[in-house]
ZAMARGU-4260 file (C-alpha; in steps of 0.2 Angstrom, whole numbers, plus 5000, padded with zeros to 4 digits):
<rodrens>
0) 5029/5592/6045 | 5036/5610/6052 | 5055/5602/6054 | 5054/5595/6036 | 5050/5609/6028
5) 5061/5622/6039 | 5075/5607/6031 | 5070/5605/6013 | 5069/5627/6013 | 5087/5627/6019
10) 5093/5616/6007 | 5083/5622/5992 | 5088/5644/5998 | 5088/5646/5981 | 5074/5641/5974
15) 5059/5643/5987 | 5054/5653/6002 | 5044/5644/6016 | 5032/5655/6025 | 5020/5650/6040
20) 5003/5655/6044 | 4993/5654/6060 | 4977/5649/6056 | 4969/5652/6072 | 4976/5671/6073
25) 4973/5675/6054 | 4956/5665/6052 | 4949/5677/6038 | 4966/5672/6028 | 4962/5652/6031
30) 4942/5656/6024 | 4949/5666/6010 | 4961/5652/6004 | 4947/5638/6010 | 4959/5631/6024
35) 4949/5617/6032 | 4960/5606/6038 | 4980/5608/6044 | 4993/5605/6041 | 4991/5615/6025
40) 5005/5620/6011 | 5002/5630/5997 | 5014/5634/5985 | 5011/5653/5979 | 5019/5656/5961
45) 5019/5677/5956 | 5004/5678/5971 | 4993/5663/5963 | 4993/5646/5972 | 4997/5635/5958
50) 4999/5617/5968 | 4995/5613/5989 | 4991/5597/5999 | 4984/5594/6015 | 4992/5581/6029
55) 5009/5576/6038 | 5020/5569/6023 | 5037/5560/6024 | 5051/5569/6019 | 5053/5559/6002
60) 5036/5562/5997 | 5037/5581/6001 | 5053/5584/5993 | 5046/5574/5976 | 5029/5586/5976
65) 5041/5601/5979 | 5052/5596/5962 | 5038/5594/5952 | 5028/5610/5959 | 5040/5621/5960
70) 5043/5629/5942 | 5059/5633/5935 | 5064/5651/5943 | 5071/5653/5923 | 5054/5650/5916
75) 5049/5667/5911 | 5068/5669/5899 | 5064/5650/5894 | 5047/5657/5887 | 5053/5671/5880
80) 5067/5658/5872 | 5053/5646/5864 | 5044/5664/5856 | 5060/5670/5848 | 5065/5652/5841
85) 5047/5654/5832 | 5051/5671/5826 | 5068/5665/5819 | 5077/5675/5830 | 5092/5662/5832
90) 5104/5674/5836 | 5097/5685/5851 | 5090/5669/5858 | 5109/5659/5861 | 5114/5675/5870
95) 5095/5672/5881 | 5099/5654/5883 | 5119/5656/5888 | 5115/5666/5902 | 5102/5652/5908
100) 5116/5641/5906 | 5129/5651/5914 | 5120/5652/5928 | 5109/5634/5927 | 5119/5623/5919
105) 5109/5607/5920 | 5092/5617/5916 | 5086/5606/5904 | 5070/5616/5897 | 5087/5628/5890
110) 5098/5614/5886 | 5084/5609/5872 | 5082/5624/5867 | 5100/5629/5862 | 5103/5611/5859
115) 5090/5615/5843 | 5101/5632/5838 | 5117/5621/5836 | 5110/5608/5827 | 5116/5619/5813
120) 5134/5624/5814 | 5138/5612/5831 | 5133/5593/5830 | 5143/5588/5843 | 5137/5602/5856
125) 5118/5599/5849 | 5123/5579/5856 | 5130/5583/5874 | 5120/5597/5879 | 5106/5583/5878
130) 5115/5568/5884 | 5108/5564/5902 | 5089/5570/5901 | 5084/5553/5908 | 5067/5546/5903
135) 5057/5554/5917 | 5060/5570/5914 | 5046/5581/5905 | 5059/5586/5891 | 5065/5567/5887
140) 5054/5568/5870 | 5063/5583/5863 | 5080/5575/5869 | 5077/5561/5860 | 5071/5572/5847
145) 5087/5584/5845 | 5097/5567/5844 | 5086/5559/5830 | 5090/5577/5819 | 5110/5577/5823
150) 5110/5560/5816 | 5102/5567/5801 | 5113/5581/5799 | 5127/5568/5799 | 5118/5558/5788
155) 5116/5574/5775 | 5135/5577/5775 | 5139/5560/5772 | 5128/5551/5760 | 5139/5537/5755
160) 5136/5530/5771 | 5117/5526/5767 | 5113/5510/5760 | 5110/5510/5739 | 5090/5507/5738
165) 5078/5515/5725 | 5071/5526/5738 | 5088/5533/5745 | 5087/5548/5734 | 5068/5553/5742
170) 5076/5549/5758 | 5091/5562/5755 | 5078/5576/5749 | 5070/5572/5766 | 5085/5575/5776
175) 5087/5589/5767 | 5073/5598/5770 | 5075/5592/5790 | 5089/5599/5791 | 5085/5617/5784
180) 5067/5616/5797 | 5057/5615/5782 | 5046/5603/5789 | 5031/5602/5777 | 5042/5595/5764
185) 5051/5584/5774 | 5036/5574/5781 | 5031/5574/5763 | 5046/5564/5759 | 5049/5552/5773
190) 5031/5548/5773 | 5035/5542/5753 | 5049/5532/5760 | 5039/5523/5774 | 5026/5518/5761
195) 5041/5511/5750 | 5054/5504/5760 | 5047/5506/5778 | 5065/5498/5786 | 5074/5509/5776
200) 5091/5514/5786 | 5086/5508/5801 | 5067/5513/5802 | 5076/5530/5800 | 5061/5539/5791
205) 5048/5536/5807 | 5060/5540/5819 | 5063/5556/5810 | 5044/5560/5808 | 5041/5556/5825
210) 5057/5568/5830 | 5048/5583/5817 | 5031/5582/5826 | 5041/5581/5844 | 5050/5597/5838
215) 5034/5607/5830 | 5024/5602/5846 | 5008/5592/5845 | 4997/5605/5842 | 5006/5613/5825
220) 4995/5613/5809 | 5012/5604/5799 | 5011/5590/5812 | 4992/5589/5808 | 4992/5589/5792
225) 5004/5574/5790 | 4997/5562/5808 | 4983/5555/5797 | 4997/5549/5780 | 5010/5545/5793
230) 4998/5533/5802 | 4991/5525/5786 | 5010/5523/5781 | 5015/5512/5794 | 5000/5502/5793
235) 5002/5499/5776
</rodrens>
């Protein structure tokens, strides 16, 4: 395991330090982190072990722990990124999130993030900062998320090209609000549509709900408040 990991730090300089521990020399160190058995890594983020295991591993079974164990050395700015998107704080936040991306271009917890601030003013920047979070990845969601509102900004500036239907002019105030974040009012009316004309534009109203609650997060009291209706909707 040594020669593996002495390889994987070398190629990843940047990212992680490796660090070796004598057990048998510094045995009060191997009872105060409850080492019973070696080899032993620990992964140590800010002084706290956040992930470890025990045992020889192949070098393609380390190097996939270390990628998902290793946090994003930006994850401190990304956080402070996510609070001032909440606080409205569009502005100060691009200047946050350009640096990230100056210096990480294909950090994708960032490219979300200023992927959501252009959807605004830069459609086509919104679109390809995006473009290549593959399925795996923990961000894929909000991905698919950014690309499901760029198609409704779209939609908003061109209306003609929406099918004539009795529920097109719900379906307009809907994108409406997406488009201007205001969420409540929006699930309101694609959930009208749903229950009207489900299809509508492609099934466009439950891919644009389903993007809202990606975007709000789970846990949002908007995205509560509409599950249970959005639900009953679809199984109407």
């Amino acid at each position: 395991l040594g020669p593996i990991l002495e390889r994987l730090a070398e190629e990843n300089n940047d990212k992680w330090v490796l660090a070796k521990l004598d057990t048998d020399r510094h045995q009060e160190i191997a009872t105060q982190y409850g080492i019973r058995g070696i080899p032993n890594v620990k992964l140590f983020v800010d002084g706290v072990v956040t992930n470890e295991f025990t045992g020889a591993l192949p070098e393609y079974a380390v190097a996939k722990w270390l990628e998902k164990a290793v946090p994003d050395r930006f994850r401190k700015d990304v956080e402070t990124a996510q609070r001032m998107i909440k606080e409205g704080k569009v502005g100060e936040v691009r200047e946050v999130l350009e640096k990230i991306l100056a210096e990480d271009p294909n950090n994708e917890a960032a490219r979300v993030l200023m992927a959501r601030t252009c959807l605004a003013f830069d459609i086509s920047r919104a679109e390809k900062l995006v473009v290549g979070i593959e399925e795996h990845s923990e961000h894929f969601s909000e991905a698919e998320a950014i690309l499901t509102a760029a198609s409704m900004h779209r939609k908003k500036a061109q209306p003609d090209s929406l099918p004539e239907d009795p529920v097109k002019g719900t379906y307009l105030e809907a994108i409406d609000n997406f488009v201007r974040d205001k969420f409540d009012l929006a699930l309101t009316k694609f959930i009208e549509v749903i229950r009207e004309n489900r299809y509508y534009d492609d099934d466009g109203s439950r891919k644009a709900c389903i993007a809202i609650f990606r975007i709000l997060g789970e846990g949002h009291a908007i995205a509560q408040k509409h599950r249970r209706d959005f639900g009953s909707a679809l199984n109407v």
